[in-house]
C-alpha positions in Angstrom: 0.0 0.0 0.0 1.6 3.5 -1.1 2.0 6.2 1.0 -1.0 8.6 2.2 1.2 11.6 3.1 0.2 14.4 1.3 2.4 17.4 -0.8 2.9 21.2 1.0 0.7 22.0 -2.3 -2.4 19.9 -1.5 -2.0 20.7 2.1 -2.4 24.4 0.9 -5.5 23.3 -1.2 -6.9 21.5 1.8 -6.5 24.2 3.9 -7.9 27.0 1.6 -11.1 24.0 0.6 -12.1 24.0 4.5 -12.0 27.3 5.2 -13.4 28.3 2.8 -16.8 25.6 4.0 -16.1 26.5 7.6 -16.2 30.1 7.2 -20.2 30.0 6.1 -21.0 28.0 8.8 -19.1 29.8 11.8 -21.0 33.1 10.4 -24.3 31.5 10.7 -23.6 30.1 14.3 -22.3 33.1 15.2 -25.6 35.2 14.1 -27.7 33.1 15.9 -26.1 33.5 18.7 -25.5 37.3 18.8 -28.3 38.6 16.5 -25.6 40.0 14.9 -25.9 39.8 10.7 -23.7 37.1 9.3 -22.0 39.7 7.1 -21.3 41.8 10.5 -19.5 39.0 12.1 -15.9 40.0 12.1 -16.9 43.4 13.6 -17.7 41.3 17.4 -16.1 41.0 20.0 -12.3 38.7 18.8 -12.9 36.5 21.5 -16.8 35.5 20.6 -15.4 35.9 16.9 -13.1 33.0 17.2 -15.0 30.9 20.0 -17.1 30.9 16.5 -15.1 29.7 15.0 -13.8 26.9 17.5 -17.6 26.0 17.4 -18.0 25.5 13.6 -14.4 23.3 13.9 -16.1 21.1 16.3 -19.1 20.6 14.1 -17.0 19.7 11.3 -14.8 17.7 13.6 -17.8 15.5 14.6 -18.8 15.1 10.9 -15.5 14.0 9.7 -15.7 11.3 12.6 -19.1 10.4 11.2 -18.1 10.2 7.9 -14.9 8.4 8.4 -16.5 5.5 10.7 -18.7 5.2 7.5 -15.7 4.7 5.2 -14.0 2.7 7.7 -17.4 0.1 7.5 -17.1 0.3 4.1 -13.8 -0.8 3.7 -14.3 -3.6 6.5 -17.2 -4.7 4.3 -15.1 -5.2 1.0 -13.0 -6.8 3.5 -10.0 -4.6 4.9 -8.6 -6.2 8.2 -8.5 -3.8 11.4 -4.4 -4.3 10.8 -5.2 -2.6 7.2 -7.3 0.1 8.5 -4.7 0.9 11.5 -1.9 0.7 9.2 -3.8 3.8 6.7 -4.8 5.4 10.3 -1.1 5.2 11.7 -2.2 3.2 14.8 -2.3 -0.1 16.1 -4.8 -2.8 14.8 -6.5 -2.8 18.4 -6.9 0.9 18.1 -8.3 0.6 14.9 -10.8 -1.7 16.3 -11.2 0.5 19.3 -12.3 3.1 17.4 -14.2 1.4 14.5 -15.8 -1.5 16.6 -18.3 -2.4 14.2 -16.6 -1.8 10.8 -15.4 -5.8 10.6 -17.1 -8.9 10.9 -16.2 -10.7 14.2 -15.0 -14.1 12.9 -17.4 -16.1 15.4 -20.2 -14.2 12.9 -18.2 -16.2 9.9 -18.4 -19.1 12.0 -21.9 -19.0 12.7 -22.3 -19.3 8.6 -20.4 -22.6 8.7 -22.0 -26.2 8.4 -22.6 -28.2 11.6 -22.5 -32.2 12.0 -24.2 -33.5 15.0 -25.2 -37.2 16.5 -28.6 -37.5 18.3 -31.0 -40.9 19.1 -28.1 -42.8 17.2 -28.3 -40.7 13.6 -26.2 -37.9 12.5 -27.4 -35.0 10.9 -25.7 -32.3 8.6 -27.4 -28.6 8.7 -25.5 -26.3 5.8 -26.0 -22.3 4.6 -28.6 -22.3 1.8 -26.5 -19.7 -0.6 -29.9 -19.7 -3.1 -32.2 -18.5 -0.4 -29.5 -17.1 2.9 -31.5 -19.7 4.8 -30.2 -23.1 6.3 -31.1 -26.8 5.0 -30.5 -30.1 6.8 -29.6 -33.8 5.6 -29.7 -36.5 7.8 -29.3 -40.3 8.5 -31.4 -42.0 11.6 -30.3 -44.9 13.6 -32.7 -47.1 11.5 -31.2 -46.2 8.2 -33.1 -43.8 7.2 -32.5 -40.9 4.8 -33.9 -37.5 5.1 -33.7 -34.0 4.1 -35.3 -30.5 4.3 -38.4 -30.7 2.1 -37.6 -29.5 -1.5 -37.1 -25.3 -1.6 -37.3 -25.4 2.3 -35.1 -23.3 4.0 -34.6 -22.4 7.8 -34.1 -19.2 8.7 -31.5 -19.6 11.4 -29.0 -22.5 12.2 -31.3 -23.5 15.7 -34.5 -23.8 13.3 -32.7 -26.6 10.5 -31.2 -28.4 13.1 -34.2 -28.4 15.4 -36.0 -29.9 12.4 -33.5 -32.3 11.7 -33.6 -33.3 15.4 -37.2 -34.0 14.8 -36.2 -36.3 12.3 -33.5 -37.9 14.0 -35.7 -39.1 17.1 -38.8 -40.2 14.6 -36.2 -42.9 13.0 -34.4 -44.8 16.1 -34.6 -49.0 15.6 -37.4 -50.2 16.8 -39.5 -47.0 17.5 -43.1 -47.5 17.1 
């Protein structure tokens, strides 16, 4: 991955770009709160001038945290790692995770979408993700022999539901059952 620094000419650019959106919006908080005409701003007070200002900086400050968590998700959803994101961030994978909590998928989430095998009344049982519907399905074998399966285009919504059907299945086909 290249470098993110940036040139002394684009930091110029940047500079000029949000100053040139900040100034708008400090005017307008200012106004409000001292009655005072956005074009008459700069003729307050220098202090209330530039708490203003400060004020309109912590706005944007709390967008650019907004909008950053959303491009951090993003990039977690195409699959960037929390080491990636840190790495572009210049801290630690932890404090990219720390600060972006939700922008990966926890592997026990990945895990959750994997197949299961499990024994019960003697038969085994298979349930699987159903990539056609986003569902589950189940295959299974009683103790008697028997072959079964969810019914044709049935689908489970979670994991729990197709194996609690298969379950069903397992404990209707043990030897000897009446």
């Amino acid at each position: 991955m290249g470098s993110f620094e940036i040139t002394p000419e684009e930091q110029a650019q940047l500079d000029k770009a949000l100053h040139d959106a900040l100034n708008p919006l400090a005017s307008a908080l200012r106004s409000r709160s001292s009655g005072l005409p956005e074009e008459r701003m700069w003729e307050a007070d220098p202090i209330e001038v530039t708490l203003s200002v400060l004020a309109a900086w912590k706005v944007v400050d709390a967008e650019v945290k907004r909008l950053t968590a959303i491009a951090a998700g993003t990039a977690g959803s195409y699959g960037a790692s929390y080491e990636q994101m840190g790495a572009v961030w210049g801290i630690t994978r932890q404090g990219a995770r720390k600060k972006w909590p939700e922008a990966v998928s926890r592997p026990a989430a990945t895990a959750a979408r994997t197949s299961g095998v499990f024994e019960l009344c003697g038969g085994t049982a298979e349930v699987v993700p159903d990539p056609s519907s986003g569902g589950w399905r189940w295959t299974g074998r009683g103790a008697d022999g028997t072959h079964g399966a969810a019914e044709a285009g049935a689908s489970y919504a979670t994991k729990e539901e197709a194996a609690a059907h298969a379950g069903a299945f397992l404990r209707e086909h043990v030897p000897g059952r009446a």
